[in-house]
BALOBA-1460 file (C-alpha; in Angstrom, 3 decimals):
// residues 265
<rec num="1" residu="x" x="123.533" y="-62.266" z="-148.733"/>
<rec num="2" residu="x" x="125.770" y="-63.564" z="-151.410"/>
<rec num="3" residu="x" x="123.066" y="-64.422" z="-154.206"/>
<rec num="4" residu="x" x="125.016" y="-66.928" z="-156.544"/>
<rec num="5" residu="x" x="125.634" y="-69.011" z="-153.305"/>
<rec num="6" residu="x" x="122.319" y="-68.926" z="-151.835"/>
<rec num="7" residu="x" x="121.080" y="-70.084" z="-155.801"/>
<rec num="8" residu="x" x="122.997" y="-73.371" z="-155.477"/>
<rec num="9" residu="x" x="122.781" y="-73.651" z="-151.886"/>
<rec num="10" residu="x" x="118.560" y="-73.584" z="-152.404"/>
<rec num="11" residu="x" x="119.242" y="-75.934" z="-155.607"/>
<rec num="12" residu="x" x="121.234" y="-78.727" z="-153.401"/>
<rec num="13" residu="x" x="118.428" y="-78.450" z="-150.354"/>
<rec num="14" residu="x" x="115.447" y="-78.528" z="-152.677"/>
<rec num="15" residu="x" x="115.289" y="-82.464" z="-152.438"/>
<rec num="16" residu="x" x="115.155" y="-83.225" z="-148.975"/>
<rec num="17" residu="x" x="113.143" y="-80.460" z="-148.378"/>
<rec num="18" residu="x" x="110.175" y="-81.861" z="-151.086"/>
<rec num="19" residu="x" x="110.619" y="-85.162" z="-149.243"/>
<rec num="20" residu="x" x="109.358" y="-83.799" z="-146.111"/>
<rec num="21" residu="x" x="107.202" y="-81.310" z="-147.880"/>
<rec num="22" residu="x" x="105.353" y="-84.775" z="-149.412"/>
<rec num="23" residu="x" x="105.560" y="-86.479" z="-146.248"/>
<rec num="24" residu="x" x="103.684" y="-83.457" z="-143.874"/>
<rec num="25" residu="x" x="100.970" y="-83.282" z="-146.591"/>
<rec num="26" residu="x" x="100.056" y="-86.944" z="-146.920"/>
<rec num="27" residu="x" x="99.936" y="-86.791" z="-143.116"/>
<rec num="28" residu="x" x="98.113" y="-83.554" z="-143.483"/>
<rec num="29" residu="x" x="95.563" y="-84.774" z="-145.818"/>
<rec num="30" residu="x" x="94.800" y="-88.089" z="-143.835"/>
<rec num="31" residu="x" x="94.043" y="-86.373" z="-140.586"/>
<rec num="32" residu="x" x="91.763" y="-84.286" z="-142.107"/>
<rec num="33" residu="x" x="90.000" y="-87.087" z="-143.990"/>
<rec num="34" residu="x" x="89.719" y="-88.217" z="-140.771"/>
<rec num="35" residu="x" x="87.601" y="-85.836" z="-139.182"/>
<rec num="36" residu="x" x="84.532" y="-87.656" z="-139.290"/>
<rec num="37" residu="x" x="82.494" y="-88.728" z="-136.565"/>
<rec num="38" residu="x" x="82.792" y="-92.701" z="-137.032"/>
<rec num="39" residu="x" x="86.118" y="-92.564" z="-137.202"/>
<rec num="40" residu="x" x="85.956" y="-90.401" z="-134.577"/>
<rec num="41" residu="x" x="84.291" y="-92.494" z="-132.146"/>
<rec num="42" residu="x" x="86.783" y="-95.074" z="-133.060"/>
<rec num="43" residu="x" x="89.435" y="-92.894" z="-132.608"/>
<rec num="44" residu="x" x="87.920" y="-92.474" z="-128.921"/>
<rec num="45" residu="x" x="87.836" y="-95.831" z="-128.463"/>
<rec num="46" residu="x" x="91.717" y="-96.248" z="-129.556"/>
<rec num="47" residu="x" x="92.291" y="-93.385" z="-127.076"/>
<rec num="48" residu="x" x="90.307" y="-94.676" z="-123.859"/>
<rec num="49" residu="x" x="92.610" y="-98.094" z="-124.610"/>
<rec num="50" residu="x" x="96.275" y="-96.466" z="-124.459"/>
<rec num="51" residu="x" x="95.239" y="-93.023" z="-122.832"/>
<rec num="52" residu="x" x="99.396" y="-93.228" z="-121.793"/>
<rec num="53" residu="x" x="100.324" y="-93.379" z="-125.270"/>
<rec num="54" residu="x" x="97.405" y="-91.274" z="-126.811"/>
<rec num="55" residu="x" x="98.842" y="-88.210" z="-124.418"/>
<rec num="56" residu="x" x="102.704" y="-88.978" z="-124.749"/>
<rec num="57" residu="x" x="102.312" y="-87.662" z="-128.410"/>
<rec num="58" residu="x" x="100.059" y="-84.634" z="-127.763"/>
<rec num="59" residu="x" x="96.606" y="-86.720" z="-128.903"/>
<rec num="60" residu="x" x="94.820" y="-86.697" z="-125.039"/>
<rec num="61" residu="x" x="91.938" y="-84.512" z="-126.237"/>
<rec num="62" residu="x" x="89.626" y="-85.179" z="-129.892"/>
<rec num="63" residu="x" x="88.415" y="-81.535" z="-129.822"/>
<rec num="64" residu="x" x="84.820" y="-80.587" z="-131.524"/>
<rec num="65" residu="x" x="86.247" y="-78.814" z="-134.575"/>
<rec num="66" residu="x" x="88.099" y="-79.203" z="-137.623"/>
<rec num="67" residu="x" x="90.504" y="-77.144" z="-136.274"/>
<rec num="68" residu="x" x="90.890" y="-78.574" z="-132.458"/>
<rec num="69" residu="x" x="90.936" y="-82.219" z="-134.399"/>
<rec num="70" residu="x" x="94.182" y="-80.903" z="-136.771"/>
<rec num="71" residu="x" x="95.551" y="-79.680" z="-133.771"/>
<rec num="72" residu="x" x="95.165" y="-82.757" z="-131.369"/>
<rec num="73" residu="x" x="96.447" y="-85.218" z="-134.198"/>
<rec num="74" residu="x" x="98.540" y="-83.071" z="-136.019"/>
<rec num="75" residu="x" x="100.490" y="-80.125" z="-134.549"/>
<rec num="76" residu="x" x="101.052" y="-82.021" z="-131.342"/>
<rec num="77" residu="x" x="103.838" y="-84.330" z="-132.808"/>
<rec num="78" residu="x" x="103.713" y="-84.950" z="-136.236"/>
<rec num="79" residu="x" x="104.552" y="-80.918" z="-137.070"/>
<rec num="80" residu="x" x="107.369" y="-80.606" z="-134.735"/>
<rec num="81" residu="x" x="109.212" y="-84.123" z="-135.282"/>
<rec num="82" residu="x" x="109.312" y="-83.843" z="-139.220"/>
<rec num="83" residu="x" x="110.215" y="-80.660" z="-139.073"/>
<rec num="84" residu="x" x="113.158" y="-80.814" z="-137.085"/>
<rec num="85" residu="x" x="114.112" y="-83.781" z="-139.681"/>
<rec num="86" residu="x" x="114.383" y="-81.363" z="-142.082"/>
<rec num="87" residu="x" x="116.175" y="-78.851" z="-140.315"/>
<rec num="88" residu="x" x="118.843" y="-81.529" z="-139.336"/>
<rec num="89" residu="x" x="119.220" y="-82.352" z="-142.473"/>
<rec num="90" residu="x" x="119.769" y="-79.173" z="-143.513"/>
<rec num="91" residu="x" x="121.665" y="-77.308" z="-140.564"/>
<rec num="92" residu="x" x="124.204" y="-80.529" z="-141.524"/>
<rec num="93" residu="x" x="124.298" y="-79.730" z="-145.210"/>
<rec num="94" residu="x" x="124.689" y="-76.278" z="-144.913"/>
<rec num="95" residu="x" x="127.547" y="-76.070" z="-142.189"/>
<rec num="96" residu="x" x="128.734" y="-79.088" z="-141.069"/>
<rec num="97" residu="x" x="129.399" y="-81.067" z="-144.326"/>
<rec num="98" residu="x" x="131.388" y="-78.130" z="-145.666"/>
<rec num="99" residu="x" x="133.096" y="-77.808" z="-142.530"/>
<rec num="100" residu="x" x="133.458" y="-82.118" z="-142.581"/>
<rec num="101" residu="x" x="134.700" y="-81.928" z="-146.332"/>
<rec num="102" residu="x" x="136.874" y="-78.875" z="-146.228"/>
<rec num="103" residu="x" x="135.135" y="-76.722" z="-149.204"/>
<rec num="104" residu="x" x="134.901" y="-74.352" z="-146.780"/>
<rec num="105" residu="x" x="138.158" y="-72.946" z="-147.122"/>
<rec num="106" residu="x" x="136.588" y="-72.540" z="-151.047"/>
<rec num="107" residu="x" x="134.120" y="-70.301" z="-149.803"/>
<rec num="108" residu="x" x="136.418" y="-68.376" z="-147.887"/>
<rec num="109" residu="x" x="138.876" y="-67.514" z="-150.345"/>
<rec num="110" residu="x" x="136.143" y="-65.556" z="-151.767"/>
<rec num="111" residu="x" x="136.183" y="-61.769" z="-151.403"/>
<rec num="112" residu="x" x="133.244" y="-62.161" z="-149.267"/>
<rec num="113" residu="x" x="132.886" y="-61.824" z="-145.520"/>
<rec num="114" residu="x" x="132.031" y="-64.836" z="-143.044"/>
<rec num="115" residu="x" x="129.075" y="-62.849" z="-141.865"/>
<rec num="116" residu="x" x="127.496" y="-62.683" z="-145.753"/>
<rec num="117" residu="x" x="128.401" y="-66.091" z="-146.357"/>
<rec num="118" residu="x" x="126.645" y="-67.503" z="-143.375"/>
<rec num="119" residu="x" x="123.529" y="-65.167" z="-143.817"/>
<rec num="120" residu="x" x="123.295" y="-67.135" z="-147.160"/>
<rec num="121" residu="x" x="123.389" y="-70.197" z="-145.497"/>
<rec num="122" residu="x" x="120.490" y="-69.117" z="-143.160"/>
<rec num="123" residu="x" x="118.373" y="-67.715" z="-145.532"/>
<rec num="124" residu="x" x="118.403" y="-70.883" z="-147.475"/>
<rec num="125" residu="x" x="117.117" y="-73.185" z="-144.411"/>
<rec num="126" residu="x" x="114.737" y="-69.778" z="-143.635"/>
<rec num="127" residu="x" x="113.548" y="-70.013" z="-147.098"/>
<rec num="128" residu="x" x="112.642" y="-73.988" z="-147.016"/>
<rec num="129" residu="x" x="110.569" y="-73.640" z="-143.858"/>
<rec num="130" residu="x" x="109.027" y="-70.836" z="-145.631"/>
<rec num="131" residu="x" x="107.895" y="-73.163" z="-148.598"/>
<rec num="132" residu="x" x="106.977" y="-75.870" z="-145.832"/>
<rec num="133" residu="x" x="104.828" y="-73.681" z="-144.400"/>
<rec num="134" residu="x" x="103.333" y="-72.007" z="-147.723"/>
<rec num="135" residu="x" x="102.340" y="-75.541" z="-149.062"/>
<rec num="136" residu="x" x="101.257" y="-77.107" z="-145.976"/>
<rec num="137" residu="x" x="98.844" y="-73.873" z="-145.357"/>
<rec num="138" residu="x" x="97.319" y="-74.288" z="-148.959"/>
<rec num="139" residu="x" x="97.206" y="-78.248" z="-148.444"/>
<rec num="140" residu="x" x="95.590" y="-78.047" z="-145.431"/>
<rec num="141" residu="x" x="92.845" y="-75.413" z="-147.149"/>
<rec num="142" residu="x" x="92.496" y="-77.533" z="-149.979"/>
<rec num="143" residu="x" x="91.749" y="-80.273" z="-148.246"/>
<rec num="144" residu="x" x="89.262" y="-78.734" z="-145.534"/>
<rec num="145" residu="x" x="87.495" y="-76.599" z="-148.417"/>
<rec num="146" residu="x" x="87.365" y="-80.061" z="-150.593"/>
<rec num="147" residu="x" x="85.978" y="-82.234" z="-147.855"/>
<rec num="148" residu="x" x="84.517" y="-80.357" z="-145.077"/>
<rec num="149" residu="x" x="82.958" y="-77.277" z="-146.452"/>
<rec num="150" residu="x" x="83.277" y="-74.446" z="-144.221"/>
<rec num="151" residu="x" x="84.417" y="-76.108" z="-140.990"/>
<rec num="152" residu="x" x="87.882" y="-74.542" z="-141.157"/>
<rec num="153" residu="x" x="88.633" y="-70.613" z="-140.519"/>
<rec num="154" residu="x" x="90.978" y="-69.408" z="-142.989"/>
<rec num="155" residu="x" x="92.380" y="-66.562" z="-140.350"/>
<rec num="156" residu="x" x="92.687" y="-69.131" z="-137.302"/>
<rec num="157" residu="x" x="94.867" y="-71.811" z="-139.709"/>
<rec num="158" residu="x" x="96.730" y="-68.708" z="-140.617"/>
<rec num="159" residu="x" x="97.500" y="-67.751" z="-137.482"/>
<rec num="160" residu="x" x="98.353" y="-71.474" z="-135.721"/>
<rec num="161" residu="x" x="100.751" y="-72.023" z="-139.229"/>
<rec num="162" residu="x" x="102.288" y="-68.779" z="-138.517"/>
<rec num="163" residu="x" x="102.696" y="-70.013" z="-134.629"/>
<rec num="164" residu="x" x="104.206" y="-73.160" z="-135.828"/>
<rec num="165" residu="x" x="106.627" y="-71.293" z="-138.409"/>
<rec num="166" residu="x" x="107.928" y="-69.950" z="-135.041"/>
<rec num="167" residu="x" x="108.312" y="-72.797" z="-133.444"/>
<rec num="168" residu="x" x="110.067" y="-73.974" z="-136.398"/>
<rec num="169" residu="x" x="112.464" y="-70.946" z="-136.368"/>
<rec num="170" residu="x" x="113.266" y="-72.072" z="-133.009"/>
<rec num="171" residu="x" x="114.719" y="-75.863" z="-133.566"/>
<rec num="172" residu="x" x="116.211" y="-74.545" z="-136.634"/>
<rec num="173" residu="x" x="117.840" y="-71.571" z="-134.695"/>
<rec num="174" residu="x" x="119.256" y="-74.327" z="-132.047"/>
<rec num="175" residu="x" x="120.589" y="-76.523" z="-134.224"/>
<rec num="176" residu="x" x="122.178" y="-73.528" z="-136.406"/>
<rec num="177" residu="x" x="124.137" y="-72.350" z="-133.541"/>
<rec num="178" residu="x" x="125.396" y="-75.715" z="-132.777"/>
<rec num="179" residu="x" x="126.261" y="-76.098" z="-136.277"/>
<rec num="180" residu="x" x="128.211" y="-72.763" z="-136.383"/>
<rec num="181" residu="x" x="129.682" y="-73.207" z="-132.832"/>
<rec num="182" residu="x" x="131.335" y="-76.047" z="-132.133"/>
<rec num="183" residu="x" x="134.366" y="-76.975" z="-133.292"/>
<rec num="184" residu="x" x="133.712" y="-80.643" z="-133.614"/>
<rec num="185" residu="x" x="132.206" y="-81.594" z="-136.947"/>
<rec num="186" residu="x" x="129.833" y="-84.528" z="-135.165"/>
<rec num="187" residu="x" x="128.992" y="-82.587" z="-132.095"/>
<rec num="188" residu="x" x="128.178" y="-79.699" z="-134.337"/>
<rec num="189" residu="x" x="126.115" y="-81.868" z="-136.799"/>
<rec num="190" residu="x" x="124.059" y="-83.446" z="-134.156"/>
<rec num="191" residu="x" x="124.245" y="-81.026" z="-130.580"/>
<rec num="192" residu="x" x="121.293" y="-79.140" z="-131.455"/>
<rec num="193" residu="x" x="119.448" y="-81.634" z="-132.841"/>
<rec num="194" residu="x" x="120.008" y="-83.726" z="-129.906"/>
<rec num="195" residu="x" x="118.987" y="-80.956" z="-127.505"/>
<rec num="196" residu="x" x="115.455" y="-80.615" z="-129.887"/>
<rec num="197" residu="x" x="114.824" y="-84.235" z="-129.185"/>
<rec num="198" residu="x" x="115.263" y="-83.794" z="-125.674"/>
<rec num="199" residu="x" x="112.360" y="-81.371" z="-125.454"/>
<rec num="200" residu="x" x="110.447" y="-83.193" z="-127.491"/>
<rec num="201" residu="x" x="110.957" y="-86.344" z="-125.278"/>
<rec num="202" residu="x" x="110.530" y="-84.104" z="-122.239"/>
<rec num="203" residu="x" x="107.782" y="-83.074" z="-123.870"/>
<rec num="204" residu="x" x="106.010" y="-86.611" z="-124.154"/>
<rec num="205" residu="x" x="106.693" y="-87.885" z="-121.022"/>
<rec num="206" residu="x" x="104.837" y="-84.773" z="-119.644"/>
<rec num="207" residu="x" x="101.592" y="-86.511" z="-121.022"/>
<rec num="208" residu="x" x="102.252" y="-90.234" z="-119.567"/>
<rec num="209" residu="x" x="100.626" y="-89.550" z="-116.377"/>
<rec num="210" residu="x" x="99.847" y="-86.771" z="-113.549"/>
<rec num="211" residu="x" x="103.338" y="-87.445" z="-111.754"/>
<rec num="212" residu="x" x="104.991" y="-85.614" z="-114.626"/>
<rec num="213" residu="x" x="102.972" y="-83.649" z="-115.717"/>
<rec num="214" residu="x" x="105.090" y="-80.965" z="-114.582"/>
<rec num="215" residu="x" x="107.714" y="-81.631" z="-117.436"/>
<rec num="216" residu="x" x="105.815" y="-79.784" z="-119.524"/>
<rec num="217" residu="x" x="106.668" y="-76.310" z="-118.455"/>
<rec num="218" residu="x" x="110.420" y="-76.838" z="-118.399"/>
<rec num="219" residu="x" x="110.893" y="-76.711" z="-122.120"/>
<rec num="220" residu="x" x="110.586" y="-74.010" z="-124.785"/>
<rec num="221" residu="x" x="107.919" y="-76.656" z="-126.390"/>
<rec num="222" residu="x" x="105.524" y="-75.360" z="-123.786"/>
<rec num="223" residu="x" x="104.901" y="-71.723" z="-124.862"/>
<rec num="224" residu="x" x="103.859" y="-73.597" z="-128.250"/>
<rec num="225" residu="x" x="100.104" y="-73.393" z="-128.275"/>
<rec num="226" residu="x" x="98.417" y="-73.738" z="-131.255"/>
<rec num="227" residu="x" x="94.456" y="-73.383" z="-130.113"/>
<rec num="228" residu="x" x="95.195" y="-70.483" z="-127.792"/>
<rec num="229" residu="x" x="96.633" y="-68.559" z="-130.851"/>
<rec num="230" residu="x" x="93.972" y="-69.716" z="-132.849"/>
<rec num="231" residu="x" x="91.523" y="-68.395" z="-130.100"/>
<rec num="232" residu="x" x="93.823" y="-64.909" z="-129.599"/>
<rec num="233" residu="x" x="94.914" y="-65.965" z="-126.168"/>
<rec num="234" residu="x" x="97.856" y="-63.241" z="-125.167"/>
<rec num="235" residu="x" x="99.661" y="-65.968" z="-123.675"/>
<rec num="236" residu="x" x="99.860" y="-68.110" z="-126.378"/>
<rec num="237" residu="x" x="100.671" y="-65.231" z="-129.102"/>
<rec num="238" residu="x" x="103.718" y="-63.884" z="-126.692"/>
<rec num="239" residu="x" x="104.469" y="-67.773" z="-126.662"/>
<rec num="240" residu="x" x="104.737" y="-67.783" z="-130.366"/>
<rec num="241" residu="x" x="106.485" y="-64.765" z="-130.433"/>
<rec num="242" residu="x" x="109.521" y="-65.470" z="-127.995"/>
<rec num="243" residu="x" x="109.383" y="-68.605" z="-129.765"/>
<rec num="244" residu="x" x="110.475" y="-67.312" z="-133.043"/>
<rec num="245" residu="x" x="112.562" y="-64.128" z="-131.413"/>
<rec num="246" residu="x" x="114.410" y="-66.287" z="-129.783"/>
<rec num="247" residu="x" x="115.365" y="-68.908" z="-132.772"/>
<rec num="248" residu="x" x="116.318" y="-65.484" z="-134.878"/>
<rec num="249" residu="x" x="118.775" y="-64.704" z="-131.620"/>
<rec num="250" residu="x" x="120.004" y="-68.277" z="-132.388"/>
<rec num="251" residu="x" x="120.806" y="-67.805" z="-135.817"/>
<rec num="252" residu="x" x="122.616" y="-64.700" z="-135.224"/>
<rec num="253" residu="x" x="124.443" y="-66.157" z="-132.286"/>
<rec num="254" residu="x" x="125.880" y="-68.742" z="-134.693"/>
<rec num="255" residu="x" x="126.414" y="-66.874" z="-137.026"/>
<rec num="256" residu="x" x="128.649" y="-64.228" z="-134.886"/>
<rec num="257" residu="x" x="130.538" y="-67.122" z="-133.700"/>
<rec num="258" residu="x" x="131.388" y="-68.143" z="-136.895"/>
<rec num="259" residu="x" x="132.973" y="-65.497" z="-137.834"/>
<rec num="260" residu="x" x="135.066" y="-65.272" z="-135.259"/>
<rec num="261" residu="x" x="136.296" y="-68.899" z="-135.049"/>
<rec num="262" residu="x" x="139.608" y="-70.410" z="-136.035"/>
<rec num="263" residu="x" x="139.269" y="-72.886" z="-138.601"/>
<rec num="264" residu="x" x="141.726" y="-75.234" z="-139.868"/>
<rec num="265" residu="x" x="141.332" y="-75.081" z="-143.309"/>
């Protein structure tokens, strides 16, 4: 890792990533002012109207708990689709603009090898998921501790954040590769986020209605489970875990191809 480049690299990211950051925890904080059980019977009213639409964005079931609630209304949708806003943002900043602008060939004239350079580049994205996931753990504590008193397990939000962080590693690991990969500077911005959407569109349409339902288990989505890790469900912790071995394969995939491509710089 080249530590002067990851510095201003972190520096330049910082902004969107705080954008997001404030986004997820106003979301964050209103879900879990909204475990209560008026609003939850409305709620169940809402959801007995537009069951369809309810289900396409991962909100079928209420659950009993503060914890089942966060993960109906939150981690279904809301925790993968910002997310991967982020990481677009930044998979494009990091790669593709330098790529789109030419300072690339200013990075390369350094006496530093394509494999450190790009390792900077990934640790910086790395490193704002990280801090996504570090302040959206201690909002979501906050908040719980502040309004519900002992309804939320500190180990079980632990444990679905860390889950999620793997999921996370995933879309970012797609869209990396993509970034790294391809030599067109708009397919690379926008190939893996493209493919990301897909499963997540897959992904809703599994919940529309019984006919297919069966779209659900043909995309990586599906091995995210945030209750059954939570609950210590093998399944769903060897879910989580190909989940984020498999983004880390990404990012070293793209990065390997990177430094062996021919650029035109």
């Amino acid at each position: 890792m080249i530590l002067p480049l990851f510095r201003r690299e972190l520096r330049s990211c910082l902004f969107p990533t705080f954008i997001i950051v404030a986004v997820v925890i106003l979301y964050a904080g209103v879900i879990i002012g909204m475990y209560d059980p008026e609003l939850g019977e409305s709620l169940a009213l809402m959801r007995d109207a537009m069951p369809e639409l309810f289900a396409a964005f991962g909100m079928a079931n209420q659950g009993t708990t503060l914890l089942e609630f966060m993960a109906n209304y939150l981690y279904g949708f809301l925790l993968v689709a910002l997310p991967l806003v982020l990481v677009a943002v930044l998979a494009s900043r990091l790669v593709a603009r330098h790529l789109e602008r030419g300072s690339i060939s200013y990075l390369l004239a350094q006496p530093v090898g394509r494999t450190r350079l790009m390792l900077s580049q990934a640790g910086v994205l790395v490193s704002c998921l990280v801090l996504l996931v570090a302040v959206l753990t201690a909002c979501e504590l906050a908040c719980a501790q502040t309004l519900f008193p002992g309804e939320l397990d500190v180990s079980d939000l632990v444990a679905v954040n860390a889950a999620t962080f793997c999921l996370w590693l995933f879309l970012s690991g797609a869209c990396w590769a993509g970034a790294c990969s391809l030599p067109n500077v708009s397919a690379a911005r926008w190939a893996g986020v493209a493919l990301c959407t897909l499963f997540i569109l897959v992904q809703m349409l599994s919940g529309i209605g019984d006919e297919l339902s069966w779209l659900g288990d043909v995309t990586p989505l599906a091995l995210f489970d945030p209750l059954g890790v939570a609950s210590g469900e093998a399944g769903a912790l060897a879910g989580a875990a190909v989940l984020g071995i498999s983004g880390a394969a990404f990012f070293a995939l793209g990065t390997a191809v990177f430094a062996r491509r021919d650029l035109s710089v």
